[in-house]
C-alpha positions as CSV (number, residue, x, y, z in Angstrom):
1,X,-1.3,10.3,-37.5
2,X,2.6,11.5,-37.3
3,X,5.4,8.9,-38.3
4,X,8.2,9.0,-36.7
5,X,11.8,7.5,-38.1
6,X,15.2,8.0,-36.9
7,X,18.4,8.7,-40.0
8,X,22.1,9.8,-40.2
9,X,21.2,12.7,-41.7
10,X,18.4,15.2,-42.0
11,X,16.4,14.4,-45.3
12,X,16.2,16.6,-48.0
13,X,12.0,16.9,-47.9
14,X,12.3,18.4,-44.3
15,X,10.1,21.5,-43.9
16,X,11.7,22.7,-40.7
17,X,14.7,21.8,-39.3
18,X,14.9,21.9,-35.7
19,X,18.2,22.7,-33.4
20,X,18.4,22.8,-29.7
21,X,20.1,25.7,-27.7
22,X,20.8,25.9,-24.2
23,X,20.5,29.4,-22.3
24,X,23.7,29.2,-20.5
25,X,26.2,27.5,-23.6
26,X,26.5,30.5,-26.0
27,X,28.7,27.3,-27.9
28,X,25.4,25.7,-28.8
29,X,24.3,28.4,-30.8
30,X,25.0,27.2,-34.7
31,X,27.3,30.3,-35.8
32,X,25.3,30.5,-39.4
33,X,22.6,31.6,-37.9
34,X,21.1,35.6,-37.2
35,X,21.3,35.9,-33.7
36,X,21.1,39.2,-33.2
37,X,17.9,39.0,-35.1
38,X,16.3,36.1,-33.7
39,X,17.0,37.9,-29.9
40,X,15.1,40.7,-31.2
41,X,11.8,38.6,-31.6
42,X,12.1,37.7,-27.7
43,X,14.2,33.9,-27.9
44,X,16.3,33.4,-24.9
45,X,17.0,29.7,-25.2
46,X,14.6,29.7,-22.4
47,X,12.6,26.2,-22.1
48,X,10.1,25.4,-25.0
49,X,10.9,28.6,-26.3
50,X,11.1,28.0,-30.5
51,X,11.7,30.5,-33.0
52,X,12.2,30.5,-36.6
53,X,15.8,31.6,-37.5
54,X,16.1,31.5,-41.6
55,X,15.2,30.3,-44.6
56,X,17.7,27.7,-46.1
57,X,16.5,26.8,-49.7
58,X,12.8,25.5,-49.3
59,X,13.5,24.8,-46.0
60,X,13.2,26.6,-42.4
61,X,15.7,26.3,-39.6
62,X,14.3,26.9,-36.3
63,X,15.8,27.2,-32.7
64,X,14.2,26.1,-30.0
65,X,15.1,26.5,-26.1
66,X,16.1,23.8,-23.7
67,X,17.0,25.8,-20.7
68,X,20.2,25.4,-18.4
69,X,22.0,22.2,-19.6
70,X,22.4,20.9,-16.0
71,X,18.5,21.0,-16.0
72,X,17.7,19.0,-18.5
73,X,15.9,15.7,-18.6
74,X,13.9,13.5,-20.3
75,X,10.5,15.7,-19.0
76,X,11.9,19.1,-21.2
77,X,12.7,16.9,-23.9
78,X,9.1,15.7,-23.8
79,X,8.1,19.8,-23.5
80,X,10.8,20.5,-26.0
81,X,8.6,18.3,-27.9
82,X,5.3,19.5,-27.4
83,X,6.1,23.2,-28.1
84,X,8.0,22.4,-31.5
85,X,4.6,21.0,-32.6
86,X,2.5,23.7,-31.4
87,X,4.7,26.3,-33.0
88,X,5.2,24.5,-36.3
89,X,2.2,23.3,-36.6
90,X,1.7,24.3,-40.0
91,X,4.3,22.2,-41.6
92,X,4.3,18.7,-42.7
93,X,8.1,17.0,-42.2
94,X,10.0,18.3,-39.3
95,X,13.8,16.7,-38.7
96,X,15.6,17.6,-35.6
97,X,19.5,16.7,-34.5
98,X,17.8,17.7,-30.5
99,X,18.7,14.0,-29.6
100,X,22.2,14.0,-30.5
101,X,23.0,17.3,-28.8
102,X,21.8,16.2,-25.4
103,X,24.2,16.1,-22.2
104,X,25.9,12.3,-21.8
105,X,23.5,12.6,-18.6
106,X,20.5,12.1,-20.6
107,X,19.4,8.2,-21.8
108,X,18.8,8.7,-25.5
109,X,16.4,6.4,-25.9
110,X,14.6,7.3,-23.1
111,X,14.8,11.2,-24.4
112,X,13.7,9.6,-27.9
113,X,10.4,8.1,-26.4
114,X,9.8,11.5,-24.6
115,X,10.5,13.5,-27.8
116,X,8.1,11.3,-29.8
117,X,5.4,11.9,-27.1
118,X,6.3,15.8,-26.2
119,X,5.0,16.1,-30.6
120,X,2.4,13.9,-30.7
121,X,0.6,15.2,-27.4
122,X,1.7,18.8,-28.8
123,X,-0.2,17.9,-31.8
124,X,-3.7,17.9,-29.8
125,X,-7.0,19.5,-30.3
126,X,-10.3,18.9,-30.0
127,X,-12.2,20.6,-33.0
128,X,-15.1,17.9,-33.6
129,X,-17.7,20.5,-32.7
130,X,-16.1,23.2,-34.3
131,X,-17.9,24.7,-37.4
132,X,-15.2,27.0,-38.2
133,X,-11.5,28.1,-37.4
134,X,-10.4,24.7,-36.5
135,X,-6.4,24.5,-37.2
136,X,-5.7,20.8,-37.2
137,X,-2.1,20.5,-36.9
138,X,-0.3,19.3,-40.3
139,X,2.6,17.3,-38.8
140,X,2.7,14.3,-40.5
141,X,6.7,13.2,-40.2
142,X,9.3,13.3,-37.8
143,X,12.6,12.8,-38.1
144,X,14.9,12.2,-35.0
145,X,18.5,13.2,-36.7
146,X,21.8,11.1,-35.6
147,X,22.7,7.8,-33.7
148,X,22.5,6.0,-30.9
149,X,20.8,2.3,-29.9
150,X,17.1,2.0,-29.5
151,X,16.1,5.3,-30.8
152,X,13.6,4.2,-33.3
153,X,12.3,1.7,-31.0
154,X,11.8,4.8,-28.3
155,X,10.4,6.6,-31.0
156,X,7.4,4.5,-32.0
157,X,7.0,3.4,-28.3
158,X,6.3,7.3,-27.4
159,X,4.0,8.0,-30.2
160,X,2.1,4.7,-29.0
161,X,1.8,6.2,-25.5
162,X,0.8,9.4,-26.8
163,X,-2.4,8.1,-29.1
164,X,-3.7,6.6,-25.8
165,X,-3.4,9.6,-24.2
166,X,-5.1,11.8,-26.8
167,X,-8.0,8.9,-26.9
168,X,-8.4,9.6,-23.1
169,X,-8.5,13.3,-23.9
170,X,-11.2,12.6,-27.0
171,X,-13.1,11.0,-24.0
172,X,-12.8,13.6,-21.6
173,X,-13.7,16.3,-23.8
174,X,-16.5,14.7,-25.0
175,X,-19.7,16.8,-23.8
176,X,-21.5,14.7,-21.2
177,X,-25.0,14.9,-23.0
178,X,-23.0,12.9,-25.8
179,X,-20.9,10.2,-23.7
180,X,-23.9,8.3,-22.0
181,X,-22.1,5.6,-20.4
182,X,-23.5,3.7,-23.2
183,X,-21.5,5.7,-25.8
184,X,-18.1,5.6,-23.7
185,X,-18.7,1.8,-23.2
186,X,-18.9,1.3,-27.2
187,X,-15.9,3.7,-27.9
188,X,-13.8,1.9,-25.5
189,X,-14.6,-1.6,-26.7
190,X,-13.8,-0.6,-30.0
191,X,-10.5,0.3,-29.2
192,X,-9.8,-2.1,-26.8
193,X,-10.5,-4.8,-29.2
194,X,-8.8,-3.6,-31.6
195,X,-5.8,-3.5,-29.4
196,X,-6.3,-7.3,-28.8
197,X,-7.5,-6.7,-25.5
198,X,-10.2,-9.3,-23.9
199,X,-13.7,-7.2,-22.6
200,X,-16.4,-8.0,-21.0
201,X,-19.3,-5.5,-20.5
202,X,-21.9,-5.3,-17.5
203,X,-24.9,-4.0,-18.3
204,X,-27.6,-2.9,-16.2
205,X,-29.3,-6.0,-15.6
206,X,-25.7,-7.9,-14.6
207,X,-24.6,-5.0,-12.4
208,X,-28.3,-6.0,-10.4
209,X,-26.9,-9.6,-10.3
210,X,-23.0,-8.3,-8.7
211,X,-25.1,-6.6,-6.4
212,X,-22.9,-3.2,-7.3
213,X,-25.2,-1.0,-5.1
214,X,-22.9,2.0,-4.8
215,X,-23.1,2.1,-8.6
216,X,-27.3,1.7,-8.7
217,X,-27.3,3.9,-6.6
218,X,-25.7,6.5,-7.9
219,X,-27.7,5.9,-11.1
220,X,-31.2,5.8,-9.8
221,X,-31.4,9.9,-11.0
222,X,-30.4,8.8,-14.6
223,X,-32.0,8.1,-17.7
224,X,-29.1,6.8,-18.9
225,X,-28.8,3.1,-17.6
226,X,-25.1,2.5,-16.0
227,X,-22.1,0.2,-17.1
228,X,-18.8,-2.0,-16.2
229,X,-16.5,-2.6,-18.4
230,X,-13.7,-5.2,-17.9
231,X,-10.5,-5.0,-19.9
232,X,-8.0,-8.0,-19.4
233,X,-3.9,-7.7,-20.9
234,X,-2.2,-11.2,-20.9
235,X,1.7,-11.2,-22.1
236,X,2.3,-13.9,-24.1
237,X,4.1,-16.5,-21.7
238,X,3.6,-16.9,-17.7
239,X,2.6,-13.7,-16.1
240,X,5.2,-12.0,-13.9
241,X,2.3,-10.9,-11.2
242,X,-1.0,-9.2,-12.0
243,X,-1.5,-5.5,-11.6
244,X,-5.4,-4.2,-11.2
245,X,-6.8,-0.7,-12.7
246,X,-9.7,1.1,-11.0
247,X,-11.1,4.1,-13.3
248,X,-14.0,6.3,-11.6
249,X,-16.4,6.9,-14.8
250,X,-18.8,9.4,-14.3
251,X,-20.0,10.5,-17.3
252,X,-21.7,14.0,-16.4
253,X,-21.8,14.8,-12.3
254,X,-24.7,17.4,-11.3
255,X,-24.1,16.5,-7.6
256,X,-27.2,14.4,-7.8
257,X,-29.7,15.9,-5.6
258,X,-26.9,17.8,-3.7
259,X,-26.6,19.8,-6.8
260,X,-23.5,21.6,-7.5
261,X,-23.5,25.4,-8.5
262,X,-23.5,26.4,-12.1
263,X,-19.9,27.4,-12.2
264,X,-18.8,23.9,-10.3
265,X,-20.9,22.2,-13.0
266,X,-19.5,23.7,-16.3
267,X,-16.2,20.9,-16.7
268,X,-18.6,18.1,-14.8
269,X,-18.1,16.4,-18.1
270,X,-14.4,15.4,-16.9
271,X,-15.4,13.6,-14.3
272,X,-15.0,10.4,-16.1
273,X,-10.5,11.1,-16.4
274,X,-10.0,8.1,-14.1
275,X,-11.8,5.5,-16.2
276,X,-10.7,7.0,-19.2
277,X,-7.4,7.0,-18.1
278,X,-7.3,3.5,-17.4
279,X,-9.3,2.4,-20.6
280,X,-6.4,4.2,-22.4
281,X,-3.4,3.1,-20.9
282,X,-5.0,-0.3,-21.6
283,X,-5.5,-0.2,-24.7
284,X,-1.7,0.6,-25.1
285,X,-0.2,-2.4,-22.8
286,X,-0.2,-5.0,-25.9
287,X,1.6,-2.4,-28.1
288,X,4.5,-1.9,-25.2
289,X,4.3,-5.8,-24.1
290,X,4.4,-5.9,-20.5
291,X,5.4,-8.7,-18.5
292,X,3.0,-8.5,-16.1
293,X,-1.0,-9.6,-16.8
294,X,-3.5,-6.2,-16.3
295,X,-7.0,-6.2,-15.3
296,X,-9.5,-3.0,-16.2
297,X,-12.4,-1.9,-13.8
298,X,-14.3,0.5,-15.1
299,X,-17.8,2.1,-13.3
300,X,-20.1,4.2,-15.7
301,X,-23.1,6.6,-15.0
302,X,-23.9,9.8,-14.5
303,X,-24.9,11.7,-11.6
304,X,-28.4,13.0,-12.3
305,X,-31.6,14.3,-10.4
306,X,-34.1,12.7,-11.9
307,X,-37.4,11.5,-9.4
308,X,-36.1,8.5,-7.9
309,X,-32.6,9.9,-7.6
310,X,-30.6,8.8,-4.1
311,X,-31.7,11.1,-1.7
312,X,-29.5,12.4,1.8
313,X,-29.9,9.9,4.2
314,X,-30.4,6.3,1.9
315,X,-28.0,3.7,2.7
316,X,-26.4,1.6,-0.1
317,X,-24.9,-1.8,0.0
318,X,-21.6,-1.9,-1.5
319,X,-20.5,-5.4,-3.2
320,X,-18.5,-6.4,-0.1
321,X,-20.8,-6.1,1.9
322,X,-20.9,-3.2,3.7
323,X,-23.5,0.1,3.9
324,X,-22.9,3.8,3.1
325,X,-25.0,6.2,4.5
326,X,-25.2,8.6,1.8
327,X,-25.0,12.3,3.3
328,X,-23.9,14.1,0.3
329,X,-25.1,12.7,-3.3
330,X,-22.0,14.7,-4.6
331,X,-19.8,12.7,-2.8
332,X,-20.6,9.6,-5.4
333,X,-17.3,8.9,-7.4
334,X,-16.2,6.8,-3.7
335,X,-19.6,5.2,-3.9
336,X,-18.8,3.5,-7.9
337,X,-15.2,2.9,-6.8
338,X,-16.3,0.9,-4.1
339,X,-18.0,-1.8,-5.6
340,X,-15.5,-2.0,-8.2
341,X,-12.5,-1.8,-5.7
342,X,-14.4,-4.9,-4.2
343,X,-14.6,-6.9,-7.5
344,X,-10.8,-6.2,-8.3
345,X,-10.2,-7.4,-4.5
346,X,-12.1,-10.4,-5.4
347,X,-10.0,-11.1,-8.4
348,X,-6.7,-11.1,-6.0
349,X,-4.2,-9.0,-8.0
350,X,-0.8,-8.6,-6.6
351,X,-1.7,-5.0,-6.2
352,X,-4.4,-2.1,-7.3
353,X,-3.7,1.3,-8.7
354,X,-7.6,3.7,-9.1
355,X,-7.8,6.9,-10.5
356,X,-10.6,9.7,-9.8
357,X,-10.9,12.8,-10.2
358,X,-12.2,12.6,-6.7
359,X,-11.7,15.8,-4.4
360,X,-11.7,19.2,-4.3
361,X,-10.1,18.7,-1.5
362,X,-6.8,17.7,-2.9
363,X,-7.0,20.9,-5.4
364,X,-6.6,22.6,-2.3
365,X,-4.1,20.9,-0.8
366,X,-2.0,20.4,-4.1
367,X,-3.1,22.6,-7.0
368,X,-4.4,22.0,-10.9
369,X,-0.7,20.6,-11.2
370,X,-0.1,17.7,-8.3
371,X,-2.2,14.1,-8.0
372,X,-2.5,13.4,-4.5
373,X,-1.1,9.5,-3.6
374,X,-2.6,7.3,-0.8
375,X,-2.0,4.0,0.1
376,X,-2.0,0.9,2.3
377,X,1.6,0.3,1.8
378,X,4.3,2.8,1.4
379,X,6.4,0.3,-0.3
380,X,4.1,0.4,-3.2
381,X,3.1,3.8,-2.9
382,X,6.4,4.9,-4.0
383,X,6.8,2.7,-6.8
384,X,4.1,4.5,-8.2
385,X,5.0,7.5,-7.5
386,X,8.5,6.7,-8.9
387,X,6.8,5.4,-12.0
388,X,5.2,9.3,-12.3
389,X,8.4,10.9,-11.7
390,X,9.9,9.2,-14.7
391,X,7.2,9.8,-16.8
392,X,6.9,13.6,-15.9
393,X,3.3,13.0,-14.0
394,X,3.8,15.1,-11.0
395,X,2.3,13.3,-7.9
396,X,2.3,13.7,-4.1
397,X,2.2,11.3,-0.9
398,X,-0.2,11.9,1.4
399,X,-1.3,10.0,4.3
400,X,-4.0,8.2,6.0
401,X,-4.0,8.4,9.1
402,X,-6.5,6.1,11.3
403,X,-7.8,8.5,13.3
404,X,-9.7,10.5,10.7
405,X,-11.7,7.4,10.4
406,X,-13.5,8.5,12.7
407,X,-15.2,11.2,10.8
408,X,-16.6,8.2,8.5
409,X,-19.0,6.8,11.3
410,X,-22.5,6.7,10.7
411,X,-25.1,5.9,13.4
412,X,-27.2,3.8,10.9
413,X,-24.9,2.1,8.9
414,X,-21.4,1.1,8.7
415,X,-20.4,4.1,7.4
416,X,-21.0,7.3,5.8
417,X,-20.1,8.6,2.6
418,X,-18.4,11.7,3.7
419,X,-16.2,13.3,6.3
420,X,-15.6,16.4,8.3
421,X,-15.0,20.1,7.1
422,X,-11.3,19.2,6.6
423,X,-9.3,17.1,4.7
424,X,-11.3,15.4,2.5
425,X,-9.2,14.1,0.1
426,X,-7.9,11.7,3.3
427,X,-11.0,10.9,4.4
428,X,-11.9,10.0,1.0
429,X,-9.1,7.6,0.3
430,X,-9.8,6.1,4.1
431,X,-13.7,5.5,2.8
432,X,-12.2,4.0,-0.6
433,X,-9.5,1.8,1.8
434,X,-12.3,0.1,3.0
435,X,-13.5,-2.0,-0.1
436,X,-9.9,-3.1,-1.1
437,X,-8.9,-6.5,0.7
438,X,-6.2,-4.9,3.3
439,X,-3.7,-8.3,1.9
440,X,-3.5,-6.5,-1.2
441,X,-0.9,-3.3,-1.8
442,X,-3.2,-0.6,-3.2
443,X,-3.0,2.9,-4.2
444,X,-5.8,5.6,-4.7
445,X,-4.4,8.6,-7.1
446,X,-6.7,11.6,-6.7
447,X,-6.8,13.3,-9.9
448,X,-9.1,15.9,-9.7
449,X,-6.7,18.8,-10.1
450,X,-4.0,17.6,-13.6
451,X,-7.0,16.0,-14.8
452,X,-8.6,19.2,-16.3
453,X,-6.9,22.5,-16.9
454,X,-7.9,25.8,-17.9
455,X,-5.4,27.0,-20.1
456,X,-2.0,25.0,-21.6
457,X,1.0,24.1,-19.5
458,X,3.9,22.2,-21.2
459,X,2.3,19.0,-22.8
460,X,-1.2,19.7,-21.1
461,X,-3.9,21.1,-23.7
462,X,-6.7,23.1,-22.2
463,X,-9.2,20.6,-21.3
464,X,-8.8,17.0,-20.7
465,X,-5.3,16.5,-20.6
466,X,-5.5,12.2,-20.0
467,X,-3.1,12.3,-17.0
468,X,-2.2,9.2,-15.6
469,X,-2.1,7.2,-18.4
470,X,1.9,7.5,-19.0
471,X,2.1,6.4,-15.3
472,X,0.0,3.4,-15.3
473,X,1.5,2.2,-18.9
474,X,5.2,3.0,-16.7
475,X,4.0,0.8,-13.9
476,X,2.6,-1.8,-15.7
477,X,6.1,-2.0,-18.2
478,X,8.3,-2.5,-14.4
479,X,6.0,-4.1,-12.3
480,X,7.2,-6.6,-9.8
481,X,5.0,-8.1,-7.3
482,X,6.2,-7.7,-3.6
């Protein structure tokens, strides 16, 4: 765990001290130091570059780079961040003056709060399986050097955020053979209780009585029975509106009895980002006090082949109602979000955010980087979307249009559980549009890209990297109901 505290001046017991240079201000380059030296080892002020400079006593100075001032925002603080503590690792106490040599542009609290998380999600690995060479980082201080109003504040708020994301990250990484939805359920109702949230758990035999059939389903293949888990944030006072979180939570996806190839099926272990994504940013709402009350749903199974698994062609009632031709078993994160898109419908939010890591189709479209938006109203849509942008969660709006629903008809039931040979990230939110009460502002984020990368970028880890969790605490902090 890495304290964070804010003071005049750097403390004596620093390790490393920490300054910020800009690329194009040769004036923010501390005239004590070697620079001639520390050129020659590559620096170039360039963003979340960070060198170490010199010796001063028994404690380092580093450098590190923060680009073009002009540039720079909150999101390369929050990088700034994340590469100090993967290149310092090693040391316990780091103080840094970065915050008071920002541009007047810059919020300081809000640079503090990105700072905070930038070193605590820089701080992440996952070694529990590691038998040797795991390098834990040592950070165990930070010191945000200088003034200003709400910096300490900032500074616990981002390492708050943070935790949760690395707990959605300990979830995704988790091996799917390990995280039954059993296991996931029990992790998640630890934490949540211990962040003071209210839960209630649906086991298999109370999934049978909601008559979730896109979640039975999608189960029938598994030896692992499924699971719902409800989360519920109240502020303290009346409400200001109630926002709904849908997180798609399957635990291991084969493709069922459409199985995936070998090479699609090594990361099928993330497929679960959504729900852990939402479990997290739940179980920091009480810590960051939102006015607005949040409700959790959460669909858990894996995606299996065992004998009785769904086979191409079986129709499955969804809780509102309706039937799904199944055409494509692989095709079953829509089929789990349905019924529990209907149950947060029933519960009549002001409006519904879910999360899945739901298309290859949108990793097309948008790359590992981008989250593809859809919606039923625009107005929302963008809030959302603005909520990412301030967080540094890079997301895209795409549409649905009404036509493509046509690819969804199915001459046996209502509908089928896939589209044409083209965009299928559309016709996936249009099938997912369907179980949300059209009264209700909603918003599907499709994940599947940021959710799970194969090498670092910025704040990202390799692996899980718990996106979306800084964008649903962000919405949840401003939310106002239309």
């Amino acid at each position: 765990m890495i304290t964070f505290a804010s003071a005049r001046r750097t403390p004596t017991t620093a390790d490393v001290v920490v300054l910020a240079v800009y690329s194009d201000r040769p004036d923010s380059r501390p005239s004590d130091l070697d620079w001639a030296s520390i050129e020659a080892r590559g620096f170039e002020s360039k963003p979340g570059q960070v060198q170490v400079a010199t010796k001063q006593g028994k404690t380092l100075v580093a450098v590190v780079g923060l680009g073009e001032i002009d540039k720079v925002d909150v999101t390369a603080v929050r990088k700034a961040g994340a590469a100090i503590a993967k290149a310092l690792k090693k040391h316990t106490t780091i103080a840094t003056p970065l915050l008071e040599d920002l541009p007047a542009s810059v919020d300081r609290a809000a640079a503090a709060q990105a700072l905070a998380e930038g070193i605590v999600l820089g701080s992440y690995s996952f070694d529990l399986y590691k038998s040797e060479g795991a390098k834990p980082s040592a950070i165990t201080r930070v010191v945000a050097v200088g003034e200003g109003r709400g910096v300490a504040a900032a500074l616990q708020t981002g390492a708050q955020i943070a935790q949760g994301v690395n707990f959605a990250r300990d979830l995704i990484n988790e091996p799917g053979g390990t995280l039954t939805p059993a296991e996931m359920t029990k992790r998640v109702v630890a934490r949540a209780r211990q962040a003071g949230l209210k839960v209630v758990v649906h086991d298999e035999a109370a999934i049978k009585r909601l008559k979730l059939g896109g979640l039975l389903g999608v189960n029938r293949g598994s030896t692992n029975p499924p699971r719902l888990v409800q989360l519920e944030y109240r502020p303290t006072g009346r409400a200001k509106g109630t926002l709904a979180l849908v997180g798609k939570g399957i635990t291991f996806d084969s493709g069922g009895l459409s199985i995936k190839t070998g090479v699609g099926m090594m990361t099928m272990k993330c497929d679960m980002s959504g729900g852990a994504a939402v479990c997290a940013a739940m179980s920091v709402l009480p810590a960051i006090k939102p006015a607005c009350r949040v409700i959790g749903f959460v669909p858990m199974t894996d995606n299996m082949l065992g004998g009785d698994a769904t086979r191409p062609g079986d129709v499955l009632r969804i809780r509102n109602g309706k039937t799904v031709e199944v055409l494509n078993t692989d095709a079953e994160g829509r089929l789990i979000l349905a019924d529990a898109l209907s149950l947060a419908s029933e519960a009549k939010p002001d409006a519904i955010v879910d999360l899945a890591t739901l298309t290859g189709a949108c990793m097309v479209a948008l790359g590992q980087s981008i989250a593809g938006v859809m919606g039923n109203n625009d107005a929302f849509s963008e809030e959302v979307c603005s909520a990412a942008n301030r967080v540094g969660e890079r997301m895209w709006h795409l549409p649905l249009p009404a036509d493509y629903k046509k690819q969804l008809e199915s001459n046996v039931a209502d509908m089928k559980n896939i589209g044409g040979a083209y965009g299928g990230a559309l016709s996936a939110g249009l099938f997912l549009q369907e179980f949300v009460d059209s009264t209700i502002p909603w918003v599907h984020l499709d994940i599947a890209g940021p959710a799970f990368l194969e090498a670092e970028d910025g704040e990202h880890p390799k692996g899980g990297t718990g996106f979306g969790v800084r964008t649903l605490v962000e919405l949840a902090r401003t939310f106002k109901p239309g």
